[in-house]
BAFIGU-687871 format. One record per residue (C-alpha): residue in one letter; x, y, z. Coordinates in steps of 0.25 Angstrom, whole numbers, padded with zeros to 4 digits, always signed. Each point is the difference from the previous one (the first is absolute). Example, Ala and Ser with C-alpha at 12.3 -4.5 7.8 and 13.67 -1.06 7.14 Angstrom:
! residues 2
a+0049-0018+0031;s+0006+0014-0002;
//
This chain:
! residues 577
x+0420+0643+0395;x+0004-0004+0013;x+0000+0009+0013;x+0010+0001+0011;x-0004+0007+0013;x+0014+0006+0005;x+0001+0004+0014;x-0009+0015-0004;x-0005-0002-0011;x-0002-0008-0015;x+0009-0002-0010;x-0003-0006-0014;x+0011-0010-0006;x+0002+0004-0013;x-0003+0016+0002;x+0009+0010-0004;x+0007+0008+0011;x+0010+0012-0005;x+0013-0001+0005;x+0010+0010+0004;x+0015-0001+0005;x+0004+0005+0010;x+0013+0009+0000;x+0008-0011+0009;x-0009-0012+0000;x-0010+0003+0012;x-0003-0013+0002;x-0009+0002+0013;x-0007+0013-0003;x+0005+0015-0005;x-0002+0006+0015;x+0014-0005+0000;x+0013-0005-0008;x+0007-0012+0007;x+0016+0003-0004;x+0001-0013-0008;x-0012+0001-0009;x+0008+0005-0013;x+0006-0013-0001;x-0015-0007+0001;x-0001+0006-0014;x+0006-0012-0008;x-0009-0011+0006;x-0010+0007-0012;x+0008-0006-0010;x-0008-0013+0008;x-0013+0005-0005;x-0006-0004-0012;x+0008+0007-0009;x+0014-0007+0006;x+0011+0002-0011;x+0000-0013-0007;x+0013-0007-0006;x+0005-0005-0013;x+0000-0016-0002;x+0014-0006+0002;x+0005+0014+0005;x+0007+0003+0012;x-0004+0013+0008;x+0008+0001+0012;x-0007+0012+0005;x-0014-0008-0003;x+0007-0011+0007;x+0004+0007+0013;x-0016+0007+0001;x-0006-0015-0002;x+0010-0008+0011;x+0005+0010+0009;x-0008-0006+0011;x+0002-0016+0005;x-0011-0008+0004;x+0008-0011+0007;x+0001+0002+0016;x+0011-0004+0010;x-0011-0009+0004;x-0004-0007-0013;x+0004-0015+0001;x-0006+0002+0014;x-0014+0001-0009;x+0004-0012-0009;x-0004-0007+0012;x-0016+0003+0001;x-0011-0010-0003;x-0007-0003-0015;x-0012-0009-0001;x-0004-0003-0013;x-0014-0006-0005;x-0003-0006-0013;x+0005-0010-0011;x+0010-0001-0010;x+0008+0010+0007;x+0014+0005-0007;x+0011-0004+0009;x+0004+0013+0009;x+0014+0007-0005;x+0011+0003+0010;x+0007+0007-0009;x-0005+0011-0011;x+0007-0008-0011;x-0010-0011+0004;x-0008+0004-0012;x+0006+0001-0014;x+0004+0013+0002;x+0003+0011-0011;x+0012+0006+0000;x-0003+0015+0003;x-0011-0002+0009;x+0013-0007+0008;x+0008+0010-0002;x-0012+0010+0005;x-0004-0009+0013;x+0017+0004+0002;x-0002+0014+0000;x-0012-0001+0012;x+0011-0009+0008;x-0009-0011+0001;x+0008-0012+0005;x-0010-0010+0003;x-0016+0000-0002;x-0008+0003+0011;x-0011-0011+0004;x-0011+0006-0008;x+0009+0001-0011;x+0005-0015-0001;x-0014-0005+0000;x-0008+0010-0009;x+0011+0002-0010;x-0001-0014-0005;x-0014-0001+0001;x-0003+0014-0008;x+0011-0005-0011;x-0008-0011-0001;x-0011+0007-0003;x-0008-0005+0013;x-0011+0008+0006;x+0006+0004+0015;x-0008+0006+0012;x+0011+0006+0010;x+0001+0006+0014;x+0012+0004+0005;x+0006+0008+0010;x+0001+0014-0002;x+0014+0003-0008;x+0001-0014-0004;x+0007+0002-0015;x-0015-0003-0006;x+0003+0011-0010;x+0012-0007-0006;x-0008-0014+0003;x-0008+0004-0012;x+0008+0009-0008;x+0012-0008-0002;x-0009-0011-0005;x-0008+0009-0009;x+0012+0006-0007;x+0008-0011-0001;x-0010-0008-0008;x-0001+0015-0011;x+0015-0001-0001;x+0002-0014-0004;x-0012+0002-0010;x+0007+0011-0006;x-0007+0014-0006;x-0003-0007-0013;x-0011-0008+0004;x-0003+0011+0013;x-0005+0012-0010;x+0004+0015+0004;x-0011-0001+0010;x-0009+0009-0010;x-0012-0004-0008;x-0003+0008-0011;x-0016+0004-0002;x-0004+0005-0013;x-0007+0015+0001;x+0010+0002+0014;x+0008+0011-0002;x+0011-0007+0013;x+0002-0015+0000;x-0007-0008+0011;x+0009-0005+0013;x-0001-0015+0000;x+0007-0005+0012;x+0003-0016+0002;x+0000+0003+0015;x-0010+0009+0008;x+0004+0001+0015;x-0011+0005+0007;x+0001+0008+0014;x-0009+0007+0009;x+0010+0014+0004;x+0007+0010-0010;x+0012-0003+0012;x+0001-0016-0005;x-0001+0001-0014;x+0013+0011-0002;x+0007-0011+0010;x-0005-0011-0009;x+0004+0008-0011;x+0014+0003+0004;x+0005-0014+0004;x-0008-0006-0014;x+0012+0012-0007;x+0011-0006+0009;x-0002-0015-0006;x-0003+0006-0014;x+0011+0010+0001;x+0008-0002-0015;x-0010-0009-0007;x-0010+0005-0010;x-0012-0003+0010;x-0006+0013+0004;x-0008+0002+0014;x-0011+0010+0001;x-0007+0005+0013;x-0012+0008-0002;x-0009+0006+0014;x-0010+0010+0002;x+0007+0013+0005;x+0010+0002-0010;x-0003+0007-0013;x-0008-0008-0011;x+0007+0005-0011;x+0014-0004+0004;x-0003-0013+0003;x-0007-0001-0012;x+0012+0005-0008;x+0009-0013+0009;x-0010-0011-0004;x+0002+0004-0016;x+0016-0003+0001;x-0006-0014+0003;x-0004-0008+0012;x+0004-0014+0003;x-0004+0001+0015;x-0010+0008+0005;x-0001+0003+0014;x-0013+0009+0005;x-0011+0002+0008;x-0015-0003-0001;x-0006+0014-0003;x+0010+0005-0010;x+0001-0014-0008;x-0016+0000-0001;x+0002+0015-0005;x+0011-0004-0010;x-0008-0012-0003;x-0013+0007-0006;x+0010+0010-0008;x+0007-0012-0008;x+0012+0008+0007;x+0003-0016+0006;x-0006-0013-0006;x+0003-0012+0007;x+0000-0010-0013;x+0013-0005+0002;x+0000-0004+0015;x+0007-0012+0005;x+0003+0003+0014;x-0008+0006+0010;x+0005+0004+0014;x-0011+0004+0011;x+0008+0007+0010;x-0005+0003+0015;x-0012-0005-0005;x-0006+0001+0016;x+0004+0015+0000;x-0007+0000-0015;x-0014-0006+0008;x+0001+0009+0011;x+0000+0013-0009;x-0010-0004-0008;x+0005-0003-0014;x-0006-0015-0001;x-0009+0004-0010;x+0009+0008-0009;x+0010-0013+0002;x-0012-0009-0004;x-0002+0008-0011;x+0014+0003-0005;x+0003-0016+0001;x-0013-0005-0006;x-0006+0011-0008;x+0012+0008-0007;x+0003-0010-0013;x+0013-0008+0011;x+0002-0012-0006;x-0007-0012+0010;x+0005-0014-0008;x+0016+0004+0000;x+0001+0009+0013;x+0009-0002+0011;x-0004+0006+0013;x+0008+0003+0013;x-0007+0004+0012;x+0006+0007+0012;x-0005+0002+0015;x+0005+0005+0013;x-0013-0006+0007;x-0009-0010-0004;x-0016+0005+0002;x-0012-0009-0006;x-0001+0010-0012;x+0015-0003-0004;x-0004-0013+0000;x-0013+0002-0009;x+0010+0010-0010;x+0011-0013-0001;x-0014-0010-0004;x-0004+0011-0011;x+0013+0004-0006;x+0009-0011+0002;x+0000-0014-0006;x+0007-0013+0007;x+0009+0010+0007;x+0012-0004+0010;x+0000+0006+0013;x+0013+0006+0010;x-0001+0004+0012;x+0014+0006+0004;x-0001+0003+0015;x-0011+0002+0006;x-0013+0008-0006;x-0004+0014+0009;x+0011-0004+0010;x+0011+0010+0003;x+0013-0006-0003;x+0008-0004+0011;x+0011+0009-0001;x-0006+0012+0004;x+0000+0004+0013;x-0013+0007+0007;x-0002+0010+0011;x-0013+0003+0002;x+0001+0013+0008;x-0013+0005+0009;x+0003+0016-0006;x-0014+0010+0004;x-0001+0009-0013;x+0005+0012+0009;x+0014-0007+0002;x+0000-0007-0015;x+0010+0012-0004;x+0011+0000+0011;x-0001-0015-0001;x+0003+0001-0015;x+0011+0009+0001;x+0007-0007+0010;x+0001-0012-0010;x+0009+0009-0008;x+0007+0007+0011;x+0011-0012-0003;x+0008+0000-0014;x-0008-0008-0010;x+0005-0010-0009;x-0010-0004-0011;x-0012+0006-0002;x-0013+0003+0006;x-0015-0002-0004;x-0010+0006+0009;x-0013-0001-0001;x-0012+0009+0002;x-0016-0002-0002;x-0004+0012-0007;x+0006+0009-0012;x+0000+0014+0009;x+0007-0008+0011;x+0011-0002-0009;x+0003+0014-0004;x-0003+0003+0014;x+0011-0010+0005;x+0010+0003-0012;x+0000+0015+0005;x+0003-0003+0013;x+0011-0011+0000;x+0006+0009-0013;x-0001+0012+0011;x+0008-0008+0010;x+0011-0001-0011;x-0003-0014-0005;x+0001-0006-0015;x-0014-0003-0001;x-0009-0002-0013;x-0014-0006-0001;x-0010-0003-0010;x-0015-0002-0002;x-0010+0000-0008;x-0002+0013-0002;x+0014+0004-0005;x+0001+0000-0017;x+0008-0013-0006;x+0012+0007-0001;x+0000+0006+0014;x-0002-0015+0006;x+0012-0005-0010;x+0010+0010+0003;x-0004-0003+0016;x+0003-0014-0003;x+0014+0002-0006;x+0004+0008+0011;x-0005-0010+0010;x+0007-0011-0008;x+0012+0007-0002;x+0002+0003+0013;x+0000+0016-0003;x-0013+0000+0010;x+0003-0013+0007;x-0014+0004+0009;x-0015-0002-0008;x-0014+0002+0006;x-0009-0007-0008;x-0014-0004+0001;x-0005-0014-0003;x+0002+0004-0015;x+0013-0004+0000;x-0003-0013+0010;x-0001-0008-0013;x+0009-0001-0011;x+0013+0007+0003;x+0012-0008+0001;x+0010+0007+0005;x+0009-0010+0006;x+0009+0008+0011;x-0012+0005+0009;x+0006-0004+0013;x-0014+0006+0008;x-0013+0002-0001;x-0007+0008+0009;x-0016-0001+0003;x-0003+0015+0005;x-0013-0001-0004;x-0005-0016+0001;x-0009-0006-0011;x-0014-0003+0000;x+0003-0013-0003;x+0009-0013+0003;x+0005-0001-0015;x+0004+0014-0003;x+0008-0002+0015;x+0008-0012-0006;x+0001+0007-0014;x+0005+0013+0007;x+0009-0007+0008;x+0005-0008-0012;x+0008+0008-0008;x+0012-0001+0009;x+0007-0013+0001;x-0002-0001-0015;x+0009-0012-0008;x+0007-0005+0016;x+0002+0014+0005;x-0001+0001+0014;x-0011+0010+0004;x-0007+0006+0011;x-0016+0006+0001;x-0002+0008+0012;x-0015+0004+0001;x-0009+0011+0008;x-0011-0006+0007;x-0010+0004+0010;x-0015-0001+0004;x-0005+0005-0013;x+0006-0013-0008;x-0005-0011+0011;x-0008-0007-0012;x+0015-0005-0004;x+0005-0003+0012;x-0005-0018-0002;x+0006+0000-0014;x+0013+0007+0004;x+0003-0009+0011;x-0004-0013-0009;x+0010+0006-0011;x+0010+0002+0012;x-0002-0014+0005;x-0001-0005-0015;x+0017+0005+0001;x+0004-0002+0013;x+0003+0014+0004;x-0005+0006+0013;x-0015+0006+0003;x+0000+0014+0008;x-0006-0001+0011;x-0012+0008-0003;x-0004-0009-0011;x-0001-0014+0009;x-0013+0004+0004;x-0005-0005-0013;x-0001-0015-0004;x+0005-0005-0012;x-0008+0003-0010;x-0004-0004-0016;x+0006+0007-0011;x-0010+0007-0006;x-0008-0008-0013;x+0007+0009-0008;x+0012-0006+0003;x+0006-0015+0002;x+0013-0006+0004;x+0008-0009-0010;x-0002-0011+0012;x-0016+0003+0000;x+0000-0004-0016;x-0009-0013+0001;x-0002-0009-0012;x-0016+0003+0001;x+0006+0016-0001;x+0007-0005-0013;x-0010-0007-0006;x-0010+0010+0002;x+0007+0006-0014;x-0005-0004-0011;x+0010-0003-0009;x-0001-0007-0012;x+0010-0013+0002;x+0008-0010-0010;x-0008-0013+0001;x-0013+0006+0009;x+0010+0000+0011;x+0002+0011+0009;x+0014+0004-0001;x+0000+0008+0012;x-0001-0012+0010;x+0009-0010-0006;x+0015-0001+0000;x+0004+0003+0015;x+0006+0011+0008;x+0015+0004-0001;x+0008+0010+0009;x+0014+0005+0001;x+0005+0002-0013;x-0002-0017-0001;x-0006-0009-0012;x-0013+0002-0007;x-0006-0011+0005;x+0005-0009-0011;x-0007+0005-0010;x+0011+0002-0012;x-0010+0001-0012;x+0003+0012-0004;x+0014+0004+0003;x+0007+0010-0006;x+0007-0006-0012;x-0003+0000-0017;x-0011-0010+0003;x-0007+0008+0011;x-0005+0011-0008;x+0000-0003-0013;x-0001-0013-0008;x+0009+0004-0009;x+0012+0002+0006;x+0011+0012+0002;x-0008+0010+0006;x+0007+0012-0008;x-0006-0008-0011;x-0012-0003+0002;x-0015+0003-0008;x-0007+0006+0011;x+0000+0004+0015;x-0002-0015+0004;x-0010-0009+0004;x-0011+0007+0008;x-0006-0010+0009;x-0015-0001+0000;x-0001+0011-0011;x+0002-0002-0017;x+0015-0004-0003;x+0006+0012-0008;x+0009-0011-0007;x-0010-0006-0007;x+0003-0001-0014;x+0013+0005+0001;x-0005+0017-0001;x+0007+0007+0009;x-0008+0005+0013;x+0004+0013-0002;x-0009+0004-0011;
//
């Protein structure tokens, strides 16, 4: 089971952790109760044992708790305008509109509830290219839409086949006492954090349809999220260590997979969990002949490109943006702040009213309580998480963040990854990183989805070894380098990490996908930016003919034609077993 160093210590994905409630929510820690934390306390119905809703029934007050909060930003079509390029053949033509695709009704109805005008640009390139049952590697900018770029696929596709050919999302095992989950999509994520947002949204889109979303993580209580997956589970969100555990307990068999999402699969490498993917993904019984596999990436190391030759056949690849770049619309002050004066400096950030909400950032858990104590002292709505908190602690942190009840959160880089909250109008670095990536991951939960942002960031002597990556990103965005910092000459980005631009066709073929025709996919076909044509390529548009031989895809046999894998069609069984 795979390890995970917090800032103080080790914590085991897929341990139990006992959980208490706090009389009001604490959601920083129970030296002290922040006014608004009793109202955190509905953000547990998010967990893993979310209330769940009848098929075809409305639930106004179900309604309310799912789409209270809007994605969609002042500065959205502002965001319509970034750059795509796409490599690969036979790619479906993009959408401009989520009704590009044959679109069931009640996902329609769903995308509606989220106020989702328009698709973002991850959106109108991998939605068409996941419906059509394409493998897809994807990097995007942080708050890009990517999880509705593959959700709002993967569901569509198990509406328009209907529950009749889907199952319960059980399998029944003779000498069980429970029936087995069999999921037909597994999402896999790296954070406890990520997989209850992945959760959440995958309920918005299913809200009122007979599919049934399960999360299951390591920290919350085994016998509850048990109890979940034996109502059913069409789509399974969860983290390495606890899948691995439900996996050797025949709690979860992943028989039935169609669709698989990797999700942050460079956060997945940087904490360790290649192996246990690896395994999961090649040694757990997933189907390999009829899988469709989704891969997303904020940056673009070699060993992503290694995973993408080992788990992904003929893929498509879109860039949205640019890879391990800060997006322009975030605004940078590097500020020269000696530890000593760190404190004043912070509280003179808030001595103004605030509008929106705050994340600071802090290098170690017991500077976070440190810091919680004293901006809560100085009368501040404040909250913080890290790893040291229980689950339900760091949840009902996050709702009181989220809802503005403690628009202040202190977070260490635990929450650098994964949360999407799309109203964070600062992030403050009290602490800086230890490296370039989490400085542009840090800074990139503000301006999420065309937002307007601004990252003000503590540095002195003690972070000199960022000062030539900081001034090549600040150059990379045409804003201006302190002077403190022009002693240091442009420098690289580290290996780690390489810009969209930097993406060479040698860099490209260097994976080794398995190509229609002995032809790498990857290098043919051209670039496209701007929201523009695919290059031409119209073979697989998004039509009846597209995905499926046979016609109206409500209708269909299968999921469609797989490209470079076994045709679930063939002989006119359905692919749904």
């Amino acid at each position: 089971m795979s390890q995970v160093e917090g800032e103080s210590g080790t914590y085991r994905d897929g341990d139990e952790h006992s959980q208490s409630m706090h009389q009001a929510g604490d959601a920083a820690h129970a030296a002290h109760q922040h006014p608004s934390d009793a109202a955190a306390h509905d953000e547990h119905q998010w967990m893993a044992a979310a209330p769940t809703w009848q098929e075809g029934v409305t639930d106004e007050r179900l309604e309310k708790e799912l789409y209270e909060t809007p994605s969609i930003t002042p500065n959205f079509d502002e965001y319509l305008t970034i750059s795509v390029r796409v490599k690969g053949d036979d790619r479906p033509e993009k959408i401009d509109e989520f009704t590009g695709i044959k679109m069931h009704e009640l996902l329609v109805e769903n995308i509606k509830r989220c106020k989702y005008d328009k698709p973002t640009p991850i959106q109108k390139y991998a939605i068409p290219i996941i419906h059509a049952r394409r493998d897809l590697i994807a990097c995007a900018q942080t708050g890009s839409g990517k999880t509705a770029a593959f959700l709002i696929p993967i569901i569509n596709r198990m509406l328009l086949k209907g529950p009749k050919k889907m199952g319960a999302g059980l399998l029944e095992t003779p000498g069980l006492r429970y029936p087995t989950a069999g999921p037909i999509v597994l999402i896999i994520v790296p954070t406890r954090e990520l997989a209850i947002q992945i959760f959440n949204e995958a309920r918005k889109f299913s809200y009122k349809s007979w599919i049934k979303p399960k999360v299951i993580y390591g920290g919350a209580s085994s016998m509850t999220l048990k109890q979940e997956l034996r109502e059913g589970c069409d789509i399974l969100v969860a983290t390495t260590g606890k899948l691995k555990d439900f996996l050797g307990q025949d709690v979860v068999r992943l028989t039935k997979v169609k669709f698989l999402v990797i999700d942050e699969a460079d956060r997945m490498l940087e904490l360790g969990f290649q192996e246990d993917l690896e395994e999961i993904v090649q040694k757990s019984g997933m189907p390999q002949d009829d899988l469709s596999t989704a891969m997303f990436s904020a940056t673009w190391p070699k060993e992503i490109r290694h995973l993408t030759g080992r788990f992904l056949i003929d893929p498509l690849a879109v860039t949205v943006g640019s890879v391990a770049r800060v997006p322009s619309d975030i605004v940078q002050q590097i500020k020269w702040v000696d530890d000593t004066e760190k404190r004043p400096e912070l509280l003179n950030l808030f001595s103004d009213e605030m509008e929106g909400l705050s994340l600071i950032f802090v290098g170690t858990k017991m500077a976070a309580d440190s810091l919680d104590d004293f901006l809560f002292k100085e009368g501040l709505p404040v909250t913080s998480i890290h790893s040291g908190r229980t689950m339900m602690e760091r949840e009902d942190a996050i709702a009181a963040f989220r809802h503005n009840k403690c628009p202040i959160m202190i977070a260490t880089d635990i929450a650098a990854r994964g949360l999407d909250i799309p109203n964070v109008t600062m992030v403050v670095n009290f602490d800086m990183p230890k490296t370039i990536d989490d400085y542009i991951h840090r800074i990139g939960r503000t301006a999420r989805v065309g937002n307007a942002g601004t990252a003000i960031s503590f540095y002195n002597d003690s972070n000199s070894f960022l000062g030539p990556d900081l001034v090549k990103l600040l150059k990379s965005v045409k804003q201006p380098i302190p002077e403190f910092l022009q002693q240091y000459d442009e420098g690289d980005m580290s290996e780690e990490t390489t810009l969209q631009d930097d993406l060479s066709p040698e860099d490209l073929k260097a994976i080794p996908v398995v190509a229609q025709g002995g032809d790498s996919s990857w290098n043919n076909g051209g670039d496209d930016s701007g929201g523009g044509d695919w290059g031409g390529n119209n073979n697989g548009a998004i039509d009846s003919s597209a995905w499926n031989s046979g016609g109206d895809a409500g209708a269909d046999s299968g999921w469609g034609a797989v490209p470079a894998k076994a045709d679930p069609d063939e002989g006119g069984e359905s692919a749904w077993g």
